[in-house]
N, C-alpha and C positions, 0 to 999 in steps of 0.2 A: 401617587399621582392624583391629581385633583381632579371630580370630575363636573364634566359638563355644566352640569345645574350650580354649584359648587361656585365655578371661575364664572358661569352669567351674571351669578346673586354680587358675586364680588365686583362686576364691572357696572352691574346697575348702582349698587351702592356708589362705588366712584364718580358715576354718571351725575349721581346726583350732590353730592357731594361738590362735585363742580359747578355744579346750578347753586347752589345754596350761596358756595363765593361769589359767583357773578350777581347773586341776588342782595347780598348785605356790603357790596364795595359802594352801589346807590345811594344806601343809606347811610355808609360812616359820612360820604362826603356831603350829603343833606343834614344829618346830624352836625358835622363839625363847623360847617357854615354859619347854622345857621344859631350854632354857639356864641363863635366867634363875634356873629352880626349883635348878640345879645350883650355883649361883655363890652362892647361900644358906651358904656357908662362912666365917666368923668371921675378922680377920686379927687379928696380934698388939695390935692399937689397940684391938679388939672390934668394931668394924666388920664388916660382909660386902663379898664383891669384888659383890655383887650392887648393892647401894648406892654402891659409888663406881664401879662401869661407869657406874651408870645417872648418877651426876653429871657423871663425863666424857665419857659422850653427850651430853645437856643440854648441857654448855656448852661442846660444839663448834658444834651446832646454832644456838644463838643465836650465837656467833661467829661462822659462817658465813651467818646471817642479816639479821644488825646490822651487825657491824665488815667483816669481811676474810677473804677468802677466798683460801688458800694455794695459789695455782696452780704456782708454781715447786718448791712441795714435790712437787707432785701430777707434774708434768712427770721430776722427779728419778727417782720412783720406775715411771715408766712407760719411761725411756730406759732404766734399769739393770735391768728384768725386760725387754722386750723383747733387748735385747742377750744376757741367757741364755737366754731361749727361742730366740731367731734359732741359737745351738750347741746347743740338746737337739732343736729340733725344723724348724731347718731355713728356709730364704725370708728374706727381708731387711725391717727394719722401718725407712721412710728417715724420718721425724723423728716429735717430737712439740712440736707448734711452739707456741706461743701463738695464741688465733683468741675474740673474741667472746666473752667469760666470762657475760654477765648483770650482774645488780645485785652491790652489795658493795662495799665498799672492798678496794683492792686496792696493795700498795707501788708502787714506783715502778719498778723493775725488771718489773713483772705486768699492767702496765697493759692490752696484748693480751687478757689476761682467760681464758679456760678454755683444759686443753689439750686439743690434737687431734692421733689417730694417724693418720698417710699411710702406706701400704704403697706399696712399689712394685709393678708389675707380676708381678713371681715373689713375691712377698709370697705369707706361710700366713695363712690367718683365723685357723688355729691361734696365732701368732707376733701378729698384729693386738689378738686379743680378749684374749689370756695374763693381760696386765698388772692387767686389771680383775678378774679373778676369784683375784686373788693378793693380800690385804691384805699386802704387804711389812711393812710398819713395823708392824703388829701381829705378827706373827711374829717382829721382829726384838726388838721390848720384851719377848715371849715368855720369847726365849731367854737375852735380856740378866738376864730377872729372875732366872733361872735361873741363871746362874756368878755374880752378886751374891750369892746365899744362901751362897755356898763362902766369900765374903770379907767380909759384913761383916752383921751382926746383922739377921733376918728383920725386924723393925720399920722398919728404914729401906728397907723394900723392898716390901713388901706394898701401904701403901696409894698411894704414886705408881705402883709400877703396875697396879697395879686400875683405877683414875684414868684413865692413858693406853690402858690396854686402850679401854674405853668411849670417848674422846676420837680415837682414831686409828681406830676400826671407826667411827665416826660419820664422818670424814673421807673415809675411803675411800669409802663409801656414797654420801654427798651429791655430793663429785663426779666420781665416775663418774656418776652420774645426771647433772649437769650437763654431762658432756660428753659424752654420748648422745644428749641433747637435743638435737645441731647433728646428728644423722644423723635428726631428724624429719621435715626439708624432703621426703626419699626413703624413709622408714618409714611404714607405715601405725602405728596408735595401737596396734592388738596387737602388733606387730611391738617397739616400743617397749617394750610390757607388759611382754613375753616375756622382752626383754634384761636389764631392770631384775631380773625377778623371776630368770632364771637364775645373775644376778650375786650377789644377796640371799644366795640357797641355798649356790651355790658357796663362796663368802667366810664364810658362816656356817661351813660343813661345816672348810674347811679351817685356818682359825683359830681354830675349836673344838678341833681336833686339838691343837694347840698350847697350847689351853690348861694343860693339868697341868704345861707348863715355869713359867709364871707362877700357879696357881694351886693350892699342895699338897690334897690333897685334891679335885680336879677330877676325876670318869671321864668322860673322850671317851664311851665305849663304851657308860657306862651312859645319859647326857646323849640319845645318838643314836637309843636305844632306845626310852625312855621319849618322845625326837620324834616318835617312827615310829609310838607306841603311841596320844600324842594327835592327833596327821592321820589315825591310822585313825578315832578317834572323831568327828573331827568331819567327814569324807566320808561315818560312816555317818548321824548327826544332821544332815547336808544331803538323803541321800537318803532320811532318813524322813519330813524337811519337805516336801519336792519330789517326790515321788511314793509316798506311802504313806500 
């Protein structure tokens, strides 16, 4: 039986734990806003990257909904960032195996269904969590759109990856969420919250950085400010709802 001091520590943690989500939902929607508001930049088609993100969101979303669901891509990118974190930061990450995916069509090679990271015992959480809070393949279109411009006409470059930008941060998103989901059996539902929403922020922040490789006219610096400016207004517009 658990005692006293024991189940308190347990519910202050939770307590807080519950504040921390109420405290970074502010910030994804001031971050994403005011991404969004950023990516309002024109490409050589007349389009904006704001308009084909948001299509290649969309129809990852419903491809990940309807059709199929790319675990073996998802697995790829989580053995080849665990394997560099394991040399920048240390501990051993033993697989990321196939386990349980959920709904979805899935190839035939995938059938196992979502992936799952096992540490082994000297395992880093640092080295464990890396993978998720690193949109790899966003970074990697990033950079790719970026030495394209050197070789060949910004028109055949802009709007596929605008496209893939939106299409592979949607990917990353959904499943990491889905394979989060298998650490709920031992997560309480904040605990889940928390992970989701730390993953959100993280992956925003650092894939935003990268945006001006793939998006001329892109300011990280200004994009993060202007986040920082709308989470302040709408913490203070919750607590003049909520107590004033």
């Amino acid at each position: 039986m658990a005692s006293p001091s024991s189940s308190l520590a347990a519910a202050v943690g939770r307590v807080i734990k519950v504040a921390m989500v109420a405290l970074i939902v502010p910030l994804i929607l001031g971050l994403l806003q005011s991404f969004l508001t950023a990516l309002e930049v024109e490409t050589s088609s007349g389009r904006t990257y704001r308009e084909l993100v948001t299509w290649g969101f969309m129809t990852y979303v419903g491809m990940h909904v309807l059709l199929y669901r790319p675990t073996g891509l998802f697995r790829i990118s989580h053995r080849l960032f665990s394997s560099i974190a394991v040399l920048l930061f240390g501990g051993q990450v033993a697989s990321v195996e196939a386990k349980g995916a959920g709904k979805g069509k899935r190839g035939k090679g995938e059938e196992g269904g979502g992936a799952e990271t096992r540490t082994t015992g000297e395992g880093s959480t640092l080295v464990a969590f890396s993978p998720y809070v690193i949109p790899l393949y966003v970074i990697l279109v990033s950079l790719a759109a970026l030495l394209l411009r050197h070789r060949v006409d910004s028109k055949w470059v802009d709007d596929p990856a605008g496209f893939l930008l939106g299409f592979l941060m949607a990917f990353h998103w959904l499943m990491t969420a889905d394979d989060l989901q298998q650490q709920r059996e031992r997560w309480h539902v904040e605990t889940y919250l928390l992970a989701i929403g730390l993953v959100f922020v993280l992956t925003l922040l650092i894939g935003g950085a990268c945006l001006p490789w793939a998006v001329p006219g892109f300011s990280f610096v200004a994009a993060l400010s202007d986040g920082l400016s709308r989470t302040q207004a709408i913490y203070a517009m919750l607590v003049n709802r909520l107590f004033l």
